[in-house]
C-alpha positions in Angstrom: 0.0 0.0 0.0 1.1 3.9 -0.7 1.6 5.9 1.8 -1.7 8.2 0.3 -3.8 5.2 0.8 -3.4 5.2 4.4 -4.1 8.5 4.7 -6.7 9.1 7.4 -8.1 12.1 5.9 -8.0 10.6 2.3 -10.0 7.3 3.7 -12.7 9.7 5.9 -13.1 11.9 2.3 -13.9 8.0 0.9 -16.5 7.6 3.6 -18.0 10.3 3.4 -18.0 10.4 -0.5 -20.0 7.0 -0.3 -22.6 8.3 2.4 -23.0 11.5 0.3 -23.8 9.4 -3.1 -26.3 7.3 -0.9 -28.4 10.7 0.4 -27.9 12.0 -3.3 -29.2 9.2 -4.9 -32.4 9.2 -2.3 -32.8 12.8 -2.9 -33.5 12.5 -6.3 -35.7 9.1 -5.9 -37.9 11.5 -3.9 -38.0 14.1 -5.9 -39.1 11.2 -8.8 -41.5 10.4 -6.9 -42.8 13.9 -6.1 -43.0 13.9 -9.7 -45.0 10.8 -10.1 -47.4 11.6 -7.6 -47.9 15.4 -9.3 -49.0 13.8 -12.4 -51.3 11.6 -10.8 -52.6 14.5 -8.7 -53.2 16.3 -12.4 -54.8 13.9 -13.8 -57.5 13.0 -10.7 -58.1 16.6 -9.7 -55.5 17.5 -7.4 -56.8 15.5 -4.1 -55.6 16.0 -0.4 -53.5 12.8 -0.3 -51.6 13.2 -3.6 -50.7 17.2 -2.8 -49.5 16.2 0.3 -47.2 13.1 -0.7 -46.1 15.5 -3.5 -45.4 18.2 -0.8 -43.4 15.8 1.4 -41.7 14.3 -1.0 -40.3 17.8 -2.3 -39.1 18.5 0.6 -37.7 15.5 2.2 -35.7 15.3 -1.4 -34.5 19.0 -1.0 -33.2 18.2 2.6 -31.4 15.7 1.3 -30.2 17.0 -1.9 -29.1 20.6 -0.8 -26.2 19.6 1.2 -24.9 16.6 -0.6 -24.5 18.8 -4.1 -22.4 21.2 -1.7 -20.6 18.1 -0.5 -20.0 16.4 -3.7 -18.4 19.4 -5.1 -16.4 19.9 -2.1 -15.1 16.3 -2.3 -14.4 16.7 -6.0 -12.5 19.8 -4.9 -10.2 18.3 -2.5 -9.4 15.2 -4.4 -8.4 17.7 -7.8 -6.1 19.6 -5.4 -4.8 16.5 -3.9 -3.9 15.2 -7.5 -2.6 19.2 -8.3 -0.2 18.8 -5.9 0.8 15.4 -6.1 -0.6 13.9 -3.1 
């Protein structure tokens, strides 16, 4: 093994890297599904249920997606520099 692959900070960027493509991945499965349920809610009138799954859904998805874009960049950030610099 290198000496970069035993990097502590290089293996918690990994971890969190993997957790951050899990939440992003689930964001955007609820925003799918946001989008699922707002056609059906066209198509039968707009009913209680349907708004409100399409209203949770939006925002559980956001929650989850705001931060992880942020993160994903900042993790693509680090790992150019590292590579800029030779590490």
């Amino acid at each position: 093994m290198s000496e970069h692959q035993n990097d502590a900070v290089r293996v918690k960027r990994a971890r969190i890297a993997k957790y951050n493509l899990l939440a992003n991945r689930i964001g955007y499965l609820f925003w799918a599904v946001a989008i699922g349920c707002f056609l059906m809610a066209f198509a039968l009138g707009f009913k209680g249920p349907l708004v409100t799954a399409v209203t949770v859904c939006i925002i559980i998805g956001s929650i989850l997606l705001a931060p992880s874009i942020v993160i994903g960049y900042a993790v693509k950030a680090a790992e150019r520099e590292d590579r800029e610099n030779g590490l």
